[in-house]
OpenMM code with the backbone's topology and positions (N, CA, C; nanometers):
from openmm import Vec3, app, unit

residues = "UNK UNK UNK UNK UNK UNK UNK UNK UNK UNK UNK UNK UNK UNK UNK UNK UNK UNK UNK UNK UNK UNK UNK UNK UNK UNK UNK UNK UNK UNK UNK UNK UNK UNK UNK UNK UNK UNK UNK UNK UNK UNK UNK UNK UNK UNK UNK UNK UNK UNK UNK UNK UNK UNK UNK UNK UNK UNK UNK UNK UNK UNK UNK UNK UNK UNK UNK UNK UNK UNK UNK UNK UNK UNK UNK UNK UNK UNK UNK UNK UNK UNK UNK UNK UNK UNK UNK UNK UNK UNK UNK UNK UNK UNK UNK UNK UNK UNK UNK UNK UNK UNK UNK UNK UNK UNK UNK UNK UNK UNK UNK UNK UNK UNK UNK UNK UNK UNK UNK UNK UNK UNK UNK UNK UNK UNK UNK UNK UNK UNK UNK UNK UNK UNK UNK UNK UNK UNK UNK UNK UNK UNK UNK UNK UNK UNK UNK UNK UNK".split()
positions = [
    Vec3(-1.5487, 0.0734, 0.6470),
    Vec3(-1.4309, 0.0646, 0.5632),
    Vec3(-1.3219, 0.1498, 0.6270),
    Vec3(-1.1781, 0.0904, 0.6234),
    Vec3(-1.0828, 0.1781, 0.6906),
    Vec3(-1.0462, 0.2935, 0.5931),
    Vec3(-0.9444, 0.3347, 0.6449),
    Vec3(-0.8992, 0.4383, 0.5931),
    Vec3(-0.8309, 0.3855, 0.4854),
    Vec3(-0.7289, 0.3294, 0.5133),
    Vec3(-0.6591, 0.2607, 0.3863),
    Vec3(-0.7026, 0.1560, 0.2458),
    Vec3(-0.8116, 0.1104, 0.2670),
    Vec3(-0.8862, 0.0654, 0.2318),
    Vec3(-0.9673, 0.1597, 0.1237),
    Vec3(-1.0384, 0.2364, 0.2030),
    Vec3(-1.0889, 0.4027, 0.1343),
    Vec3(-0.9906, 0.4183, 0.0088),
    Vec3(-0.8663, 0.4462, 0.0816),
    Vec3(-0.7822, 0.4868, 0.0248),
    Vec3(-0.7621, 0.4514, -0.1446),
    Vec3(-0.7235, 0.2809, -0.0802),
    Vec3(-0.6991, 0.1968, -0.2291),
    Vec3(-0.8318, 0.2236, -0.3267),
    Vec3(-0.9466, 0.1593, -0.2562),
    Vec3(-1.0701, 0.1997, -0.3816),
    Vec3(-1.0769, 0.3126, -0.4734),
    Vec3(-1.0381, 0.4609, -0.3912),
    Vec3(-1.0298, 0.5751, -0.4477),
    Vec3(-0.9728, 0.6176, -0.5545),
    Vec3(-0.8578, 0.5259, -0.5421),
    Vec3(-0.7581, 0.5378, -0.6107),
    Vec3(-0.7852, 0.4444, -0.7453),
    Vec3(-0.8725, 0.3433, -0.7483),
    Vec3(-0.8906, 0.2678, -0.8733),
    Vec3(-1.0142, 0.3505, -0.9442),
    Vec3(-1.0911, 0.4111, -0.8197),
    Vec3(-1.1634, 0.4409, -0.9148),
    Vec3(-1.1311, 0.6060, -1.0273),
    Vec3(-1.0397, 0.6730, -0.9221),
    Vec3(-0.9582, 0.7367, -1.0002),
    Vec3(-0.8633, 0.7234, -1.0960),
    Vec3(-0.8194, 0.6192, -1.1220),
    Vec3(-0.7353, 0.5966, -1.2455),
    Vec3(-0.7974, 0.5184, -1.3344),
    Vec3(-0.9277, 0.4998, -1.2895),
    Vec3(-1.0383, 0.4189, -1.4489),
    Vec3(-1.1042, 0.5038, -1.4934),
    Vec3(-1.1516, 0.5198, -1.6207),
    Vec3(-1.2400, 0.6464, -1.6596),
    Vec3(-1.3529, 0.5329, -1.6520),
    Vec3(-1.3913, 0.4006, -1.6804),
    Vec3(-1.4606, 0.3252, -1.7047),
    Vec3(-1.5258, 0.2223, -1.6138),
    Vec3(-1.6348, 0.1607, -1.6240),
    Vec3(-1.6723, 0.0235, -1.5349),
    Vec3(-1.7852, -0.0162, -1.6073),
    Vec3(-1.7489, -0.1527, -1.5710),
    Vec3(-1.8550, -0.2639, -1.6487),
    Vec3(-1.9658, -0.2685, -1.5285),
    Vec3(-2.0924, -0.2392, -1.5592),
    Vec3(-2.2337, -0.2420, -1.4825),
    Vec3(-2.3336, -0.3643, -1.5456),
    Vec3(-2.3817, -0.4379, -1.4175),
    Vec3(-2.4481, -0.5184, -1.4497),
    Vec3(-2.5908, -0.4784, -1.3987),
    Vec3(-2.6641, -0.4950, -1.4879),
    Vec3(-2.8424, -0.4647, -1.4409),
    Vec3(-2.8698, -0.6147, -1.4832),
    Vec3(-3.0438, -0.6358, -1.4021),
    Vec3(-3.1319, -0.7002, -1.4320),
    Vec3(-3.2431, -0.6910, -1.5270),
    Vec3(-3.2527, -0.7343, -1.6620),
    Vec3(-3.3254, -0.6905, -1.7480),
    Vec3(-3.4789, -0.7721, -1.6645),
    Vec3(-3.6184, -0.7347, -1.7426),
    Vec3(-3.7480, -0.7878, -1.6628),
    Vec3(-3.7555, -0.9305, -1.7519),
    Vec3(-3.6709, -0.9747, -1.8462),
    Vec3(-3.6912, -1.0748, -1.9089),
    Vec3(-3.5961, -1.1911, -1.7994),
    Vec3(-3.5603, -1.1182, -1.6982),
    Vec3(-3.4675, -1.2479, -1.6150),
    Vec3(-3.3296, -1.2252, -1.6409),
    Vec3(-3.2438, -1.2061, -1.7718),
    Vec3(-3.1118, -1.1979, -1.8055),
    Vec3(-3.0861, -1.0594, -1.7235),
    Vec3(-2.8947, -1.1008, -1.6893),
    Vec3(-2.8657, -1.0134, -1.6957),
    Vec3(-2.8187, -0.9196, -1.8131),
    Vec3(-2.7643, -0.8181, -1.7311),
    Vec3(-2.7318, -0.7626, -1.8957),
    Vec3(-2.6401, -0.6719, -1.8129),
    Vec3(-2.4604, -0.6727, -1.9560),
    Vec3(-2.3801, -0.5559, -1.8407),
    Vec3(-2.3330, -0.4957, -1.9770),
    Vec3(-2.2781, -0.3558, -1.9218),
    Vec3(-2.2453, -0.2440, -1.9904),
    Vec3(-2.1129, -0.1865, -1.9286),
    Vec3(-2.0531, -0.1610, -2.0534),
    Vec3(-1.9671, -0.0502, -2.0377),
    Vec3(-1.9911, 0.0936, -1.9990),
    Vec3(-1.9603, 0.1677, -1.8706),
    Vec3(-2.0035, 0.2961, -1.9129),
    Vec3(-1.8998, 0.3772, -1.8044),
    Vec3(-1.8731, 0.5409, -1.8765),
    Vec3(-1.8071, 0.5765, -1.8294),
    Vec3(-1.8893, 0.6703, -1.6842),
    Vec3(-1.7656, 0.7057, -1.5873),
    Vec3(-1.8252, 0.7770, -1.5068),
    Vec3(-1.7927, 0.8550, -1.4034),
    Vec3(-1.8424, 0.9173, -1.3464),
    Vec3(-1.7518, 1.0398, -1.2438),
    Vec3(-1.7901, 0.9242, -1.0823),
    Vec3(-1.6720, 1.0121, -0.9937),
    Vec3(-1.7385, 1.0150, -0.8756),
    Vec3(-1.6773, 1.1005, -0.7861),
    Vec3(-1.7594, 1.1225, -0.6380),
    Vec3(-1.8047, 1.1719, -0.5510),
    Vec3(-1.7302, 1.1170, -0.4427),
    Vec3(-1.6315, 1.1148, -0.4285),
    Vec3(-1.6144, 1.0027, -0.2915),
    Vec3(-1.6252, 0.8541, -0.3558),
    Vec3(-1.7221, 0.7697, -0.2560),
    Vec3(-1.7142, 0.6774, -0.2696),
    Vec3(-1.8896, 0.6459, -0.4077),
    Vec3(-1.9674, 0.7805, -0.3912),
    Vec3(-2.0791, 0.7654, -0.5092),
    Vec3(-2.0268, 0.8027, -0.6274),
    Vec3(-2.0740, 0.6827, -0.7172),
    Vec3(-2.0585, 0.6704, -0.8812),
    Vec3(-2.1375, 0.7238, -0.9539),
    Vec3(-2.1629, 0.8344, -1.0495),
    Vec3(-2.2011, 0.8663, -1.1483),
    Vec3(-2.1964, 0.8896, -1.2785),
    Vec3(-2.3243, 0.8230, -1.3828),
    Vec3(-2.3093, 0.8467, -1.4618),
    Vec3(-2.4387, 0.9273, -1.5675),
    Vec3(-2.3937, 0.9143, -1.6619),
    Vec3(-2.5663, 0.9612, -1.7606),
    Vec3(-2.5471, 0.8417, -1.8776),
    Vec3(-2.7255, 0.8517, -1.9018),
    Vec3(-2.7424, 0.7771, -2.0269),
    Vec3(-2.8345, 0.7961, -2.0624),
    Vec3(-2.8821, 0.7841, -2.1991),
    Vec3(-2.9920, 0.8095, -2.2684),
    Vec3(-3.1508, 0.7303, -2.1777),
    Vec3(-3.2223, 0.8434, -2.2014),
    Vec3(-3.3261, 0.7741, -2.0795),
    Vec3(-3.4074, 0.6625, -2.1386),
    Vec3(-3.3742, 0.6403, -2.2698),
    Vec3(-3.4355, 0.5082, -2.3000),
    Vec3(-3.3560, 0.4303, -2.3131),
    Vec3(-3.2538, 0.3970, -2.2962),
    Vec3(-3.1528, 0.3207, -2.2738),
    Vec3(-3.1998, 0.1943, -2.2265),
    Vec3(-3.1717, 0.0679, -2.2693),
    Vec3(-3.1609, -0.0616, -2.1734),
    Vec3(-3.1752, -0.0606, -2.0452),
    Vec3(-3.0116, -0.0282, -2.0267),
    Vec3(-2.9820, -0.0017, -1.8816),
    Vec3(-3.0322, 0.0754, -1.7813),
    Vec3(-3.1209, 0.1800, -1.8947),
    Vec3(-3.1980, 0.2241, -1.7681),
    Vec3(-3.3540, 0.1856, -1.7251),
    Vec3(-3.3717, 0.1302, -1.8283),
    Vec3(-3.5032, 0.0421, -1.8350),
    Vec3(-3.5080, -0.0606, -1.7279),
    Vec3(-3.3606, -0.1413, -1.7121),
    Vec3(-3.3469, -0.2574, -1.6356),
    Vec3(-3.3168, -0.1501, -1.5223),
    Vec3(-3.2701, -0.0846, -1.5046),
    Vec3(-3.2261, 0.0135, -1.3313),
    Vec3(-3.4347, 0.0585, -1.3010),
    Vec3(-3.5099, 0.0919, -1.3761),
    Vec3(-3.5971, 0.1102, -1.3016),
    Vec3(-3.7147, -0.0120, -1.2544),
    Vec3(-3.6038, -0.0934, -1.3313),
    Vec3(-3.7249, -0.2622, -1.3406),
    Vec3(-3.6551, -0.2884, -1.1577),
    Vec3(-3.5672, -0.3083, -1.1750),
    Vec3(-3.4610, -0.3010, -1.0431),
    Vec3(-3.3040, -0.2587, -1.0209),
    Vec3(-3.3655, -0.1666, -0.8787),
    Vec3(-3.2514, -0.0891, -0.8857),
    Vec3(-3.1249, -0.1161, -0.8078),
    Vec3(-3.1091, -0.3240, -0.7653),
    Vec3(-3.0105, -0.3647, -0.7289),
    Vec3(-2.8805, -0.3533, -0.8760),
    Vec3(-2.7721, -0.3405, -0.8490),
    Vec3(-2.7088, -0.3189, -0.9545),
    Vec3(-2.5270, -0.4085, -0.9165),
    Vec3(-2.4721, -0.4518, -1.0264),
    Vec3(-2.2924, -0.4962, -0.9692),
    Vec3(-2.2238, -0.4247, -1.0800),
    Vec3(-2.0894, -0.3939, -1.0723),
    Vec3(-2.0574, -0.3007, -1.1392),
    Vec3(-1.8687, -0.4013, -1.1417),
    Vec3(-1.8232, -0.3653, -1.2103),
    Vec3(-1.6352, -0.3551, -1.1598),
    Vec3(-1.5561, -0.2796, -1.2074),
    Vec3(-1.4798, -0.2560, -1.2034),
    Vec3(-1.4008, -0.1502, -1.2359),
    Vec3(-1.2567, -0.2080, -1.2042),
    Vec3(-1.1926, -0.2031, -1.2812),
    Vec3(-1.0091, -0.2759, -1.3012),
    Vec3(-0.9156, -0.2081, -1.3793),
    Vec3(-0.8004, -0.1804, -1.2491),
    Vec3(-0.6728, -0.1276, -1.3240),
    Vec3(-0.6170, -0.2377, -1.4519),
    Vec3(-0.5378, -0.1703, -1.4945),
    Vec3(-0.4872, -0.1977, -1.5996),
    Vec3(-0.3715, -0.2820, -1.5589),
    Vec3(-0.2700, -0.4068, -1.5257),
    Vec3(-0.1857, -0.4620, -1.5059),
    Vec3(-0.0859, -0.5233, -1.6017),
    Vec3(0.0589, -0.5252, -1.5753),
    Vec3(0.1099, -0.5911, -1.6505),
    Vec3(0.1352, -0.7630, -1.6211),
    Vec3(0.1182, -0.8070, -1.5640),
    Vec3(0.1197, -0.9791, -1.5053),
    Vec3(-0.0154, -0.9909, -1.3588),
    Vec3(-0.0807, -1.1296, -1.4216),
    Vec3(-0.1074, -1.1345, -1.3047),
    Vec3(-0.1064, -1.1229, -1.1465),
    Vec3(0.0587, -1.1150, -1.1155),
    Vec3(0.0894, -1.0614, -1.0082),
    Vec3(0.0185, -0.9092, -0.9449),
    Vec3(0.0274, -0.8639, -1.0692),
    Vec3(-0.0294, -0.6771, -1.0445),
    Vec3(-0.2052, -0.6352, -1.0425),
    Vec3(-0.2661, -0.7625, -1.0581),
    Vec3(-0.4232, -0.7343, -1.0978),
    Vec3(-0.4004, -0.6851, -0.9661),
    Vec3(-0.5131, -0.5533, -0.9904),
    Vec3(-0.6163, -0.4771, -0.8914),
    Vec3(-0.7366, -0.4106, -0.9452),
    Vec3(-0.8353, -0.4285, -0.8885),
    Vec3(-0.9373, -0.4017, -0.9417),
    Vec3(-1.0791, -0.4065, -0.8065),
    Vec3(-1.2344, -0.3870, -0.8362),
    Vec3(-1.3137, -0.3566, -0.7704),
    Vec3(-1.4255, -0.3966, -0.8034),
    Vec3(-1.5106, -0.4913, -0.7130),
    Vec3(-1.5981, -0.5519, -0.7474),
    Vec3(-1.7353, -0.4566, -0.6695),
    Vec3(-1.8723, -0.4359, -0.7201),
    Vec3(-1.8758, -0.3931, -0.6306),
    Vec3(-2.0564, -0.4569, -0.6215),
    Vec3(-2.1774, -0.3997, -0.5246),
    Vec3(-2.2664, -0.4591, -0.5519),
    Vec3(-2.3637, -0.2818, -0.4510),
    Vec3(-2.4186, -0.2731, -0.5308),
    Vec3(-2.4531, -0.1167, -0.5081),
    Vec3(-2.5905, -0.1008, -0.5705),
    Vec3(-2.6580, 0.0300, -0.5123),
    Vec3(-2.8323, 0.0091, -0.5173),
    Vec3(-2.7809, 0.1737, -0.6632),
    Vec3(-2.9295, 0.1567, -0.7597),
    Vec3(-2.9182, 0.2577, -0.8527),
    Vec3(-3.0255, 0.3608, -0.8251),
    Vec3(-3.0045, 0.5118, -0.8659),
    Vec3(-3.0977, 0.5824, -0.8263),
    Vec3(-3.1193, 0.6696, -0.9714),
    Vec3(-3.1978, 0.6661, -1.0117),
    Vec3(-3.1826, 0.7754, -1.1160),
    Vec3(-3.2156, 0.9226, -1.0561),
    Vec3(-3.1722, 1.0326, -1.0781),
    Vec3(-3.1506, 1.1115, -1.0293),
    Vec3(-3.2564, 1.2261, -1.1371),
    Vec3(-3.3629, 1.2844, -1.0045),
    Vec3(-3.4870, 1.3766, -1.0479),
    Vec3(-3.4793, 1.5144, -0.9948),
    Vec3(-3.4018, 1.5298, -0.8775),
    Vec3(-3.4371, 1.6620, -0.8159),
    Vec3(-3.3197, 1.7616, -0.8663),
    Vec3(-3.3729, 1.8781, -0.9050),
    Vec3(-3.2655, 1.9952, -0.9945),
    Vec3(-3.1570, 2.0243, -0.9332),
    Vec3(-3.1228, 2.0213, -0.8586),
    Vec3(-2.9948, 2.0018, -0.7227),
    Vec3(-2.9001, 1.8859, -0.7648),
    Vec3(-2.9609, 1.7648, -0.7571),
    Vec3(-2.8869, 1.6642, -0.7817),
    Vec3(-2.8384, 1.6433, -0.9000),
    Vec3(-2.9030, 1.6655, -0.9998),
    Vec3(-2.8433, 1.6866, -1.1515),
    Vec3(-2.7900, 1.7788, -1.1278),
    Vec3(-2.7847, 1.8525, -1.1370),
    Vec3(-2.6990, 1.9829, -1.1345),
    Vec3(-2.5621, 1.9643, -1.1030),
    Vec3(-2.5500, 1.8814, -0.9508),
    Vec3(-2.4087, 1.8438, -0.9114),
    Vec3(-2.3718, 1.6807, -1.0332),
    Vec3(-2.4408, 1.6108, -1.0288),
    Vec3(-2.4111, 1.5122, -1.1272),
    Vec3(-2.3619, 1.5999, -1.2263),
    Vec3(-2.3908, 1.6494, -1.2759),
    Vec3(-2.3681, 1.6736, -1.4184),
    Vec3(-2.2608, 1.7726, -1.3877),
    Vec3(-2.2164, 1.8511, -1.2813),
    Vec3(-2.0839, 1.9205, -1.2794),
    Vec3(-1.9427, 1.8259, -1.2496),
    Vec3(-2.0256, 1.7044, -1.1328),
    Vec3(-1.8919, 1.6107, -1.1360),
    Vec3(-1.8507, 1.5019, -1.2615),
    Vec3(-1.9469, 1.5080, -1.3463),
    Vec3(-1.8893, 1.4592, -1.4818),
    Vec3(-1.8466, 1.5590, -1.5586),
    Vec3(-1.8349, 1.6891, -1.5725),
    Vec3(-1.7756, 1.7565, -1.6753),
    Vec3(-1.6466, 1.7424, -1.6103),
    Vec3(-1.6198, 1.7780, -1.4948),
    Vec3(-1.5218, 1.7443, -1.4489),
    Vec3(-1.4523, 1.6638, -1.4361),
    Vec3(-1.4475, 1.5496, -1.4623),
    Vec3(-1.3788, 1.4635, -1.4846),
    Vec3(-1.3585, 1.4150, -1.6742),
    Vec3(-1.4976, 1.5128, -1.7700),
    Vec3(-1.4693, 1.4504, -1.9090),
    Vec3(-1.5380, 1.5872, -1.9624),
    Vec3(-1.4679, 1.6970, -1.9578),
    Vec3(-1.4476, 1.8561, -1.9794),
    Vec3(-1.5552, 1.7942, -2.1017),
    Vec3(-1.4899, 1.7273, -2.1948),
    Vec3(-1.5355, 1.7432, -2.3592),
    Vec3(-1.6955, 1.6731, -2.3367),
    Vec3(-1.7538, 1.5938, -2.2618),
    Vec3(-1.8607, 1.5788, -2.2972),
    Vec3(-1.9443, 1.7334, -2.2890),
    Vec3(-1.8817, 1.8420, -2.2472),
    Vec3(-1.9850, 2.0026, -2.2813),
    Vec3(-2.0760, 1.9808, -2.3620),
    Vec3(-2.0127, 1.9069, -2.4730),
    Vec3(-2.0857, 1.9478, -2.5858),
    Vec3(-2.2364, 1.8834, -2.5653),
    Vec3(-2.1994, 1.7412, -2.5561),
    Vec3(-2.3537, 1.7166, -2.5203),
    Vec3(-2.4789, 1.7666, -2.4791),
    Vec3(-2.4023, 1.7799, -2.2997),
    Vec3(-2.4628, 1.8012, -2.2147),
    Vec3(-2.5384, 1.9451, -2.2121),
    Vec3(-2.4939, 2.0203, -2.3444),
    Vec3(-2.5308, 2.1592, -2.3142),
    Vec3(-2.5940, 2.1659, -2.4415),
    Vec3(-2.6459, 2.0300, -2.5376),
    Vec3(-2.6777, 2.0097, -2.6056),
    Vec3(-2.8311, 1.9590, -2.6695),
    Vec3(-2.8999, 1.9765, -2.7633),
    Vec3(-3.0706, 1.9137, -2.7866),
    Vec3(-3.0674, 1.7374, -2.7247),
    Vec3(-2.9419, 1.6752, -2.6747),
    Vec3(-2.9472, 1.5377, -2.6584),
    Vec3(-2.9331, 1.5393, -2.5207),
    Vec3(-2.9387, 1.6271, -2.4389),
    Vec3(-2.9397, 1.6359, -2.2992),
    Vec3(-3.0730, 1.6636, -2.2889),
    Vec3(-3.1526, 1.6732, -2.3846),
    Vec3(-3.3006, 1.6445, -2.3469),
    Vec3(-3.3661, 1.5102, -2.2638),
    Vec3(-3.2948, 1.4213, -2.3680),
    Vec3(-3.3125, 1.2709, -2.3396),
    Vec3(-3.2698, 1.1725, -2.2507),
    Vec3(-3.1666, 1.2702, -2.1671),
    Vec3(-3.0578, 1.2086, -2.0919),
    Vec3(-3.1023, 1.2261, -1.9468),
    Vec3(-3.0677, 1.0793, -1.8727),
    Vec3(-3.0809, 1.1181, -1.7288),
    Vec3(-2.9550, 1.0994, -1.6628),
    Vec3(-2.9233, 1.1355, -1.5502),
    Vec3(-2.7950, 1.1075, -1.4473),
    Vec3(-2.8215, 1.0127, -1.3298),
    Vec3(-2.7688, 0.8903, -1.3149),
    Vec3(-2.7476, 0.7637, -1.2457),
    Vec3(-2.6955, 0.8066, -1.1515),
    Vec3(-2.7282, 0.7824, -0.9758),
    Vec3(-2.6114, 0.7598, -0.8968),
    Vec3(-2.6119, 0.6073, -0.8449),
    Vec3(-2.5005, 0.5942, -0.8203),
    Vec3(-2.4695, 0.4521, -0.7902),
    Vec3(-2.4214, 0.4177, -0.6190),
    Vec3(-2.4688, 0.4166, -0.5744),
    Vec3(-2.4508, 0.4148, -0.3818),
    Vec3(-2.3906, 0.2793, -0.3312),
    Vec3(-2.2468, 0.2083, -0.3343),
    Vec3(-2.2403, 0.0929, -0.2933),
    Vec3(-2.2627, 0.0621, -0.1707),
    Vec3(-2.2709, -0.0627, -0.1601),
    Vec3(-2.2999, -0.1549, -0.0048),
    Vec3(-2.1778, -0.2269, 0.0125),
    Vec3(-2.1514, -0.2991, -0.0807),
    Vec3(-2.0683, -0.4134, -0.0600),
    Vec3(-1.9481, -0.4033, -0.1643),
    Vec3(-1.8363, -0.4071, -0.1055),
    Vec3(-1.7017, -0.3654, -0.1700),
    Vec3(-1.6295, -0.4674, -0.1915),
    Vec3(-1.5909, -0.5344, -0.3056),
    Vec3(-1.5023, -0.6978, -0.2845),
    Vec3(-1.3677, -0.5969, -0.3710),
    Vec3(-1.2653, -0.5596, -0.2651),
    Vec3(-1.1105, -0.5463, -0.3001),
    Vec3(-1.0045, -0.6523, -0.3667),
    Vec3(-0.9805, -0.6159, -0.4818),
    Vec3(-0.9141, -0.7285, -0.5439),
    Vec3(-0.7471, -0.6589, -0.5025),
    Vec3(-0.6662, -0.7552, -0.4708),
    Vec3(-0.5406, -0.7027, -0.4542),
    Vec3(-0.4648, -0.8178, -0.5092),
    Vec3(-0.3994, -0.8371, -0.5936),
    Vec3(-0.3185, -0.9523, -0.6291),
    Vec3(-0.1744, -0.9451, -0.5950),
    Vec3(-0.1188, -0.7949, -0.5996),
    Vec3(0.0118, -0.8111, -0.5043),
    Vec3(0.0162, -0.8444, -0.3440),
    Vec3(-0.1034, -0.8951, -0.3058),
    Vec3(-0.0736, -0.9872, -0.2148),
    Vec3(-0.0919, -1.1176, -0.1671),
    Vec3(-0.1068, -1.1620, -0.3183),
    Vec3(-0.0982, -1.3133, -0.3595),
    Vec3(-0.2688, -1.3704, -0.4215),
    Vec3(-0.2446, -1.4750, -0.5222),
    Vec3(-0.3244, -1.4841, -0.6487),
    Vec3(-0.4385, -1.5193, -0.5636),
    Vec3(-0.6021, -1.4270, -0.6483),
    Vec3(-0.7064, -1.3877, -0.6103),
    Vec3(-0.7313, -1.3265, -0.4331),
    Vec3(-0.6588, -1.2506, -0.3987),
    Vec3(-0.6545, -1.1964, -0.3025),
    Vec3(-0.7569, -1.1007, -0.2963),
    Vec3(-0.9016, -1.0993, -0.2073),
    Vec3(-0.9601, -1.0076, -0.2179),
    Vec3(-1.0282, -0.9690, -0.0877),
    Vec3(-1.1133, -0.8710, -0.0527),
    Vec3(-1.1306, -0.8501, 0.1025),
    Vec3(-1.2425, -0.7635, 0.0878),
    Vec3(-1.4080, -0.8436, 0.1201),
    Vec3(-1.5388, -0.7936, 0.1229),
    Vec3(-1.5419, -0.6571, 0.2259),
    Vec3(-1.6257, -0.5792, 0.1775),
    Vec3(-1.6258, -0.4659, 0.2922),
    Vec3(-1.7088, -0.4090, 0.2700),
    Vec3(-1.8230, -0.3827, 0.3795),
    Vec3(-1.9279, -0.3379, 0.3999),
    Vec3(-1.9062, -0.1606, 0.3924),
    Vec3(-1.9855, -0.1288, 0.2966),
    Vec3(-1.9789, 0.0646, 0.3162),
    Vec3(-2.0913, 0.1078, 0.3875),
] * unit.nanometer
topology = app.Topology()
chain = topology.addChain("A")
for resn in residues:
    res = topology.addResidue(resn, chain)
    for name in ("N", "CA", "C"):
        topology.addAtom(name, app.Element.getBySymbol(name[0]), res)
């Protein structure tokens, strides 16, 4: 991925607090979610209750698609991020540790939780993409550009 390129993704994923994640449930369906999340560069993180769906389907398989989209006023302006990325749930005290500092950081108020009897139950997701589909519509309708990370 170039630099500029880098660039743009960074930047969507910095001005979304949010992205829609798609898992594979073991019944065959997919199944997608809203969820909010920090990141790292170009790694996505989030937490969720460890009995969660979604995390049921992330350990059934941990291929995962996700998107994430600015907010636009006319079709002319869509930008947004498709993406197709492997899931890890995250075990070693190191790695939570930083998970869970780059989400306060970005959502101060979840403290409460996290420092809470419901952070018992909770695990931290990282999300590692492969495959990057760039949506750019200011440079003409469905304009987009695959890119290998």
């Amino acid at each position: 991925m170039n630099k500029t390129t880098e660039k743009f993704v960074l930047g969507i994923m910095k001005g979304q607090p949010d992205l829609t994640l798609a898992t594979l449930r073991e019944d065959g369906w997919p199944q997608a979610n809203t969820v909010s999340y920090a990141h790292d560069g170009l790694t996505i993180i989030f937490g969720a209750d460890a009995n969660s769906q979604k995390v049921k389907n992330i350990r059934y398989c941990n291929k995962v698609s996700l998107t994430i989209n600015s907010e636009y006023e006319d079709w002319e302006h869509i930008k947004g991020l498709s993406m197709a990325a492997t899931a890890q749930i995250l075990t070693r005290p190191a790695e939570v540790k930083r998970a869970a500092a780059c989400l306060l950081k970005r959502f101060p108020e979840a403290a409460a939780w996290v420092d809470s009897d419901a952070a018992e139950g909770m695990v931290f997701v990282k999300l590692t993409p492969i495959l990057v589909s760039v949506l750019d519509y200011t440079k003409g309708f469905g304009h987009t550009n695959l890119v290998t990370v």
